[in-house]
C-alpha positions, 0 to 999 in steps of 0.5 A: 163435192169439188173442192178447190185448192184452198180446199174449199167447195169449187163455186159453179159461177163465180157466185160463191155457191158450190153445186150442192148450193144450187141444187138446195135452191131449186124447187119444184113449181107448178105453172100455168101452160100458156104463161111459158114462152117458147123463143122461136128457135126453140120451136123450131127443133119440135119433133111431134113423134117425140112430143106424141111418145112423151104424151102416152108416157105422161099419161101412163106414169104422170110428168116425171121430170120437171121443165127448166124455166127463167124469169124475164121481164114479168114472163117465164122462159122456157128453158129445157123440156120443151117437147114435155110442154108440149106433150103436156098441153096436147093432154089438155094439161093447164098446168105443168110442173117447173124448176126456175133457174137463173140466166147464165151470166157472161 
């Protein structure tokens, strides 16, 4: 744990949350495909050969790492794991399982 100088935990965002707060508030949800958005420059950096590999891995041992996702405006957001998506609905998969997490704040 990091700590600050005050020896308290050191917070990720200014929140008071340390990192191992925010780990707690993760979960593991299960979505709809079609209800994800992709913004476009993310599309744009589909690899298909990598979206294939994950595919065949899927298959054989099932999703093993969760996507990223954020609220916005009534939508989710992809946020990390697009070619596991993708490899997803290639399967014909309708659902995938997500993390939400929150927008950074600048």
């Amino acid at each position: 744990m990091h700590t600050s100088g005050a020896g308290r935990p050191e917070t990720v965002d200014g929140s008071g949350f340390c990192r191992e707060d925010v780990l707690l508030f993760m979960r593991d949800v299960s979505l709809a495909i079609d209800d994800i958005y992709v913004p476009v420059k993310r599309r744009q950096t589909l690899d298909d050969a990598r979206v294939q590999a994950l595919a065949e891995s899927i298959l054989e041992n099932g999703q093993q790492t969760p996507i990223w996702v954020r609220r916005d405006e009534g939508r989710y957001v992809m946020v990390e794991g697009l070619h596991r998506l993708e490899a997803c609905r290639t399967l014909g998969e309708k659902t995938i399982t997500a993390v939400l997490v929150q927008a950074r704040r600048f």
